[in-house]
N, C-alpha and C positions, 0 to 999 in steps of 0.2 A: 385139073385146070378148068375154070369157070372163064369165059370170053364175052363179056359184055359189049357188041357195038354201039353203031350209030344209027342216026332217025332223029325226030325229034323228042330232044331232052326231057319236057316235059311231060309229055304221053308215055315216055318209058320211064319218069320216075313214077307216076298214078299206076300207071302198068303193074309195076313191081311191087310197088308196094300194098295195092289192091291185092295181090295174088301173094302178099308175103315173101316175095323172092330177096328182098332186100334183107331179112333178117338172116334167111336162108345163107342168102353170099358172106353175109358177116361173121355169122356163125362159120362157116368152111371157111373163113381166111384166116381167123382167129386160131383152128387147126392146125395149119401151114399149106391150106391150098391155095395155088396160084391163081392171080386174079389177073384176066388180061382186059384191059379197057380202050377202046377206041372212040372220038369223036364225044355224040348222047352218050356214049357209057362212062370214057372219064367225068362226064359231069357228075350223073347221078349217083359214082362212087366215090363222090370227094363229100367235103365236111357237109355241105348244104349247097341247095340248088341259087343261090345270091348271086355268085360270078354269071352264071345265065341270066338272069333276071337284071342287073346291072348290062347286061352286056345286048339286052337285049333279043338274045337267041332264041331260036325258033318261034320269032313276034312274040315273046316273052308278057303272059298278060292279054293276051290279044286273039287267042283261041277260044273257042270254045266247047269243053267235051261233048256238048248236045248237038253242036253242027254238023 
């Protein structure tokens, strides 16, 4: 079972995907292993990060990695 929380959405999608974990979780789900998502995790395990960014979530746009 892989257990993705929460935090902010957009630093855990850079996170993930910076460190390859994204492909990682994809690969193990495609397997049959359990994926459990909460909060920032449902986000960054759905199609694309757009409902955040539409939605405005975690000032969506408005961070910046260098600050």
């Amino acid at each position: 079972m892989i257990i993705i929380t929460g935090g902010n959405s957009w630093i855990l999608h850079l996170v993930m995907m910076k460190r390859g974990y994204g492909s990682i979780v994809k690969d193990a789900v495609k397997r049959g292993v359990v994926l459990a998502t909460q909060s920032a995790g449902s986000i960054v395990a759905g199609k694309s990060m757009q409902w955040a960014h539409i939605k405005r979530a975690d000032n969506a746009g408005v961070w910046n990695v260098f600050d």
